[in-house]
BADRENTI-806385 format. One record per atom (N, C-alpha, C, CB): x, z, y; residue in one letter. Coordinates in steps of 0.001 Angstrom, whole numbers, plus 500000, padded with zeros to 6 digits. Glycine has a CB too. Layout:
% residues N
XZYA...
% end
This chain:
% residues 118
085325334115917521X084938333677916188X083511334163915913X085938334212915105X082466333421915121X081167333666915296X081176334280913536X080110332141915880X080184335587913368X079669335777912210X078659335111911813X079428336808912079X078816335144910046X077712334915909623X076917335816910102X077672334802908437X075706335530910289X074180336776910967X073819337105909229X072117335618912263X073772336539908354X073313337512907227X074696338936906924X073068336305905586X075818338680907361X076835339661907240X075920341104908010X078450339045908133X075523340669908792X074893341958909331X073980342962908246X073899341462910540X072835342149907920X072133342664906918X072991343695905473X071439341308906451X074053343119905381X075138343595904379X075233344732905041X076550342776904145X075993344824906114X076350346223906973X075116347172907545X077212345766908355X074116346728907433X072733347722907216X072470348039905924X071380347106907689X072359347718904934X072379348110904143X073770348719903720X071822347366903611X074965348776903681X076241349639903235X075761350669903775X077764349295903698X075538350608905369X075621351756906252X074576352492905056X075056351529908134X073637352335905139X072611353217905218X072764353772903121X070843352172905986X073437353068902673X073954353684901382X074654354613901753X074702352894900476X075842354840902126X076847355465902221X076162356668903018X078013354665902799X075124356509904362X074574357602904177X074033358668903417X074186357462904486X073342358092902241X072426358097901429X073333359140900743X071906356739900778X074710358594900795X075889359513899597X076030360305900306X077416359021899002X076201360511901670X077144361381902750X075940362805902438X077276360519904925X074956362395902480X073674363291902425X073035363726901454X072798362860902929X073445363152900137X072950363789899134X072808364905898451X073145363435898663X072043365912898340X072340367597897565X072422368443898928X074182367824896454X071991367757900174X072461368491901639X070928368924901640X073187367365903246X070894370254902588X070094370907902773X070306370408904401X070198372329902150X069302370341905177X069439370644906562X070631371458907500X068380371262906697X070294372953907073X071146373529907400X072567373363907222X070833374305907122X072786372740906286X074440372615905470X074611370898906217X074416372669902960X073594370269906344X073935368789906803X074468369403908285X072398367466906844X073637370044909443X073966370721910816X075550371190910604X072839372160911175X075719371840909682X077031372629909793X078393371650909603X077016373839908583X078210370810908728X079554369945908583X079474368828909802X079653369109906925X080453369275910598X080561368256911603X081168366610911179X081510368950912660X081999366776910039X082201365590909654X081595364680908943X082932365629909294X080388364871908322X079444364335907411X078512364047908656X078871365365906088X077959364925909647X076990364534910912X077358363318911867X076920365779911885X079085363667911997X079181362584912731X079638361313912111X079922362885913700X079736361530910741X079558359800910263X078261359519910074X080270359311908815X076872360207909893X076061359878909783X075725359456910862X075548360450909273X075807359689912031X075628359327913658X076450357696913785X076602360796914857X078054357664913098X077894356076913749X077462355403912580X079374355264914414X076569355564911292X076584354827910289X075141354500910790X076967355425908826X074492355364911867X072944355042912724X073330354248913220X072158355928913730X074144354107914228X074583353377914813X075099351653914412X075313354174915142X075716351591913642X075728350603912860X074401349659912286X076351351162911956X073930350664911947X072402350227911145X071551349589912424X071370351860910350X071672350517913613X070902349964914933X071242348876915378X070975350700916040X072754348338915364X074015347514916180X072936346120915166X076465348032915650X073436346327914116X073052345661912437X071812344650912816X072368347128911022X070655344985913044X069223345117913443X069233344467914244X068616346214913779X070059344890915898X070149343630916722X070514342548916503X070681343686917519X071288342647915675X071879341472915270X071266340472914410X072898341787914742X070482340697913797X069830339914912951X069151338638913782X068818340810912196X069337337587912675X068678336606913418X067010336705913856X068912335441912611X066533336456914741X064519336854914848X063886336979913602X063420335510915582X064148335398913005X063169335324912029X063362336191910908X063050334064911594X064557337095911034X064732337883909324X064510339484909772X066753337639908375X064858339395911178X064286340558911669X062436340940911925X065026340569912936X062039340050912236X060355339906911858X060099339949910583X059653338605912270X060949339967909255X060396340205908265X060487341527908040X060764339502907386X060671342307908631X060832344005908768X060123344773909097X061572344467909443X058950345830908873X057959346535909496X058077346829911025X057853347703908805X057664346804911366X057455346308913079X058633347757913180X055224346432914161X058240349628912851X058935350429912817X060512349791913005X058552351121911701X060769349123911576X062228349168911420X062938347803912234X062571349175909712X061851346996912987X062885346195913582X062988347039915033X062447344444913693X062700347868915427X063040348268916621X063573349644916580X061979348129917470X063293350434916164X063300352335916039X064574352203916017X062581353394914568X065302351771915108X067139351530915356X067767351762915744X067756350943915623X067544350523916276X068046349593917697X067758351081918516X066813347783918341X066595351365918908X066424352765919959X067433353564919568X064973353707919866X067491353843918476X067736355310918140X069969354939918305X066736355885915898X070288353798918419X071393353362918090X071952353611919670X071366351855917352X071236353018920783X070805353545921965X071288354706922346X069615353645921990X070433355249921756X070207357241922220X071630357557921634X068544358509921105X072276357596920481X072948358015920588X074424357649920867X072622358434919993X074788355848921372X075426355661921938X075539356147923770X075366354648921461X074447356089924170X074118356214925705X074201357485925954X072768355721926192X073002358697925344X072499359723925504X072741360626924350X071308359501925809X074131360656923772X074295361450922478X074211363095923038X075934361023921636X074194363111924265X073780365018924568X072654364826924307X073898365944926179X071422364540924123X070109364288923422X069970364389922332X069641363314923515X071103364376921322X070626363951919704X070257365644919482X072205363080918343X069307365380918671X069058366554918053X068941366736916232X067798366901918740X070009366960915856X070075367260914422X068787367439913657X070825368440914253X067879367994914047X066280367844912847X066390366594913155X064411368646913172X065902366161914334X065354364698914205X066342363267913347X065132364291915897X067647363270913497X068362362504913120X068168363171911060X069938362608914211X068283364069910605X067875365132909703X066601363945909004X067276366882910640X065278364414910033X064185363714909481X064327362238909237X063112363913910298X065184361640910293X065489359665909830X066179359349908772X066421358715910878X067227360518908455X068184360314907046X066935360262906037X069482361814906614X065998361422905875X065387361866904684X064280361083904848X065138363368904483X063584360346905750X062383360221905514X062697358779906148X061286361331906070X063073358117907018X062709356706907276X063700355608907041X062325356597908597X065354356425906818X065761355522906271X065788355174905050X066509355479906551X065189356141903719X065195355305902695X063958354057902461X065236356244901633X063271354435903523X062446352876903134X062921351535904082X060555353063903477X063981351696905432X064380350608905507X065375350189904432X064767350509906664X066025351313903840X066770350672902971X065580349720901593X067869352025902365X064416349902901597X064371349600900598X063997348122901066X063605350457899750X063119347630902017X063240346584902769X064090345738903406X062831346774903309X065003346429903790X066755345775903519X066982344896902338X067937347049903192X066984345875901061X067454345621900156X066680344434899494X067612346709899559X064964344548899477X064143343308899349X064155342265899954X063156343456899458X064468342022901432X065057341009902123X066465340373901672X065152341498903374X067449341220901643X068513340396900706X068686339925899436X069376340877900650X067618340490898734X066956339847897008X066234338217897563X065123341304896087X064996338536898251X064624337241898412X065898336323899302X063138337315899183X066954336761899895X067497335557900372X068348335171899580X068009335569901546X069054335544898612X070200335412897829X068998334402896931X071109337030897102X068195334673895977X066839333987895337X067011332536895945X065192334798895861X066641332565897225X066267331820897596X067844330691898431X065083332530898287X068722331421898192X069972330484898209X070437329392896665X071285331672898511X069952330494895533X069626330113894398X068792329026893730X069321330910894136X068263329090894367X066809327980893901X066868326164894405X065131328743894941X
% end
């Protein structure tokens, strides 16, 4: 059975909310220590990376060059090479790069819904 390809975009953006909650009021240190909040944040990367591939080209080219690929890598690393992950770094993508794919996410699904509208 084939998905809709905008369903994806939905599940990049959930994912990366629900991070957003999983992580909120977390300090580094306290994010490292709860293994259960780390490792949903690990497949909710994952998701977000899976998400990304999935997108059709043309909606994925509307994405800063960063966020159509870094993902996808990082979705990679820690499906393939999760003895590699290193908590700062996954740490620094929660706090610092995924809230602006989310916010480009979220502007991409404004203009398409708009533009289903019109």
């Amino acid at each position: 059975m084939s998905r809709d390809p905008l369903l994806y975009l939905d599940d990049l953006i959930a994912s990366a909310q629900k991070i957003g909650r999983l992580t909120a009021g977390r300090s580094m240190p306290d994010f490292a220590a709860d293994e259960a909040v780390f490792d949903a944040v690990l497949f909710n990367l994952q998701v977000i990376g899976e998400a990304i591939k999935q997108l059709p080209e043309p909606l994925r080219q509307k994405l800063t060059p960063a966020h159509r690929s870094a993902p996808a890598r990082l979705r990679d690393l820690i499906a393939h090479h999760y003895f590699a992950i290193d908590v700062e770094i996954i740490w620094d993508v929660v706090k610092h790069h995924l809230p602006a794919l989310l916010v480009e996410a979220l502007a991409l699904q404004q203009t398409l819904d708009a533009s289903k509208g019109a």
